[in-house]
C-alpha positions as CSV (number, residue, x, y, z in Angstrom):
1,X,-13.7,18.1,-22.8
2,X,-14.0,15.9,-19.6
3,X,-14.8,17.7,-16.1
4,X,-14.8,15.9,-12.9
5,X,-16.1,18.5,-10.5
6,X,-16.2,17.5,-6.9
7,X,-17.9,18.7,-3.9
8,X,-19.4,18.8,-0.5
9,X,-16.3,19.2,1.9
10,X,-15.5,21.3,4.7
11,X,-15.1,21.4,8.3
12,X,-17.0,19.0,10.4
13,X,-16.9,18.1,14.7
14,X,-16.1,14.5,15.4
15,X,-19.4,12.6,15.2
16,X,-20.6,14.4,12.3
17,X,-21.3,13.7,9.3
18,X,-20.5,15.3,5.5
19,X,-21.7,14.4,2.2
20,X,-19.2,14.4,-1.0
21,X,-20.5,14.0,-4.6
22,X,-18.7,14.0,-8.0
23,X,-20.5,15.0,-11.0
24,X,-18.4,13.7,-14.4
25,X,-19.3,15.4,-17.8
26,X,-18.0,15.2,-21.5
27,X,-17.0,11.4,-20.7
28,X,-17.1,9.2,-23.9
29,X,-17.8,5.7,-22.7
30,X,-19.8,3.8,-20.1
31,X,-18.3,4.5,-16.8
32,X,-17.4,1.0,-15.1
33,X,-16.1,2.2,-11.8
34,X,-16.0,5.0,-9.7
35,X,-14.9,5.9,-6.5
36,X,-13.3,7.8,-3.6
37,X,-9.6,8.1,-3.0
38,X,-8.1,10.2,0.3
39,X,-4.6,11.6,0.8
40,X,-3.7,13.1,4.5
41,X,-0.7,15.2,5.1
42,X,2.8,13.2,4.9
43,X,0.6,9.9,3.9
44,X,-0.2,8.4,1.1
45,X,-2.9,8.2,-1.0
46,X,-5.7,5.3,0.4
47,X,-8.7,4.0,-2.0
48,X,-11.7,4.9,0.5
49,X,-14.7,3.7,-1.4
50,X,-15.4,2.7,-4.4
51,X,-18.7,1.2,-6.4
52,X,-18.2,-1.1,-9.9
53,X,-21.3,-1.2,-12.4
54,X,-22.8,-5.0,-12.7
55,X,-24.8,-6.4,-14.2
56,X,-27.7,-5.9,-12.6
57,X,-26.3,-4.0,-9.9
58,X,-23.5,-2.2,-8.5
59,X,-20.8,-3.6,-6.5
60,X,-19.3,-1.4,-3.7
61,X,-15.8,-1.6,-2.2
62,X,-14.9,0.0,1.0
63,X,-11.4,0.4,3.2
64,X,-11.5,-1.3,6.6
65,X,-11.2,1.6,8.7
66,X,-14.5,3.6,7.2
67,X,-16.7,0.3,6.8
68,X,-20.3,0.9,8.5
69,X,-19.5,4.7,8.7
70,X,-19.4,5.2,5.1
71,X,-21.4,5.0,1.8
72,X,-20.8,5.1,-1.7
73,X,-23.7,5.4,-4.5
74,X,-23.7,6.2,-7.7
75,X,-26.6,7.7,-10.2
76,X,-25.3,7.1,-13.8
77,X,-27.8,8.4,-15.4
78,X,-26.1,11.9,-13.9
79,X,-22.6,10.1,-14.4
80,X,-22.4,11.2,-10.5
81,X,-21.4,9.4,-7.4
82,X,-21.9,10.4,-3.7
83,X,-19.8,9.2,-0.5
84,X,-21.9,10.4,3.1
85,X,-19.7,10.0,5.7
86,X,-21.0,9.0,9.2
87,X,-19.3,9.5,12.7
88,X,-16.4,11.0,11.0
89,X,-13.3,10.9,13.3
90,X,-10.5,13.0,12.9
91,X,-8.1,10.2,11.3
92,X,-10.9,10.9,8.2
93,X,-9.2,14.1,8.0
94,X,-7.6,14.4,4.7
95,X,-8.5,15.9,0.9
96,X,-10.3,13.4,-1.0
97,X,-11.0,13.0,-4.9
98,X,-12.8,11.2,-6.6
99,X,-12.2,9.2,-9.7
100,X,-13.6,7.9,-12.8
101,X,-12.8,4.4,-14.4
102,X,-14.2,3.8,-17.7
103,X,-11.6,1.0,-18.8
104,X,-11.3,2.4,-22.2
105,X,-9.7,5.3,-21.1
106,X,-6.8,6.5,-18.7
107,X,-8.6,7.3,-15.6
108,X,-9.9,11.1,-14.8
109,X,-9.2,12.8,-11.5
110,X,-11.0,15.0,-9.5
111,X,-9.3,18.3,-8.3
112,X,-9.7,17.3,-4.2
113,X,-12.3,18.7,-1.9
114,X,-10.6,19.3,1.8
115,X,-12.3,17.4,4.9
116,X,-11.3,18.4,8.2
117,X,-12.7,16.6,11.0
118,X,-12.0,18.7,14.5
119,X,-13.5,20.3,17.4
């Protein structure tokens, strides 16, 4: 049975920072790609980060609007990846997931962690 357990969310002042990881269990294959999604109210949902296994290293993808406030890692020996999130502004308010790409399978889906960026 596959689990993709997220965590690390939460309420946070403009300027601040918050760290998000995912930890992935029960998954089959090799996991090519994983990586950050984020879905505000009344918008859709945006790819925020997201970090592709090479072959000798990993290749990380980020959305304009959180480049050099955000970063994405990944440990796969933990089948886990972090986002820490840096000067957050309130526009970075929204719930985020995470998601797993294994290219084998359909993709697997966090259930959302909540970040709130306010004074």
């Amino acid at each position: 049975q596959v689990q993709v357990v997220e965590s690390g969310g939460g309420l946070v002042q403009p300027g601040g920072s918050l760290s998000l990881s995912c930890a992935a269990s029960g998954i089959m294959f090799d996991i090519y790609r994983m990586g950050w999604y984020r879905q505000a109210p009344g918008k859709q949902r945006e790819l925020v980060a997201a970090i592709t296994s090479g072959d000798s290293r990993n290749y990380a993808d980020y959305a304009d609007s959180v480049k050099g406030r955000f970063t994405i890692s990944r440990d796969n020996a933990k089948n886990t990846v972090y986002l820490q999130m840096n000067n957050l502004k309130p526009e970075d308010t929204a719930v985020y997931y995470c998601y797993i790409d294994t290219r084998v399978e359909p993709e697997y889906w966090g259930q959302g962690t909540q970040v709130t960026v306010s004074s």
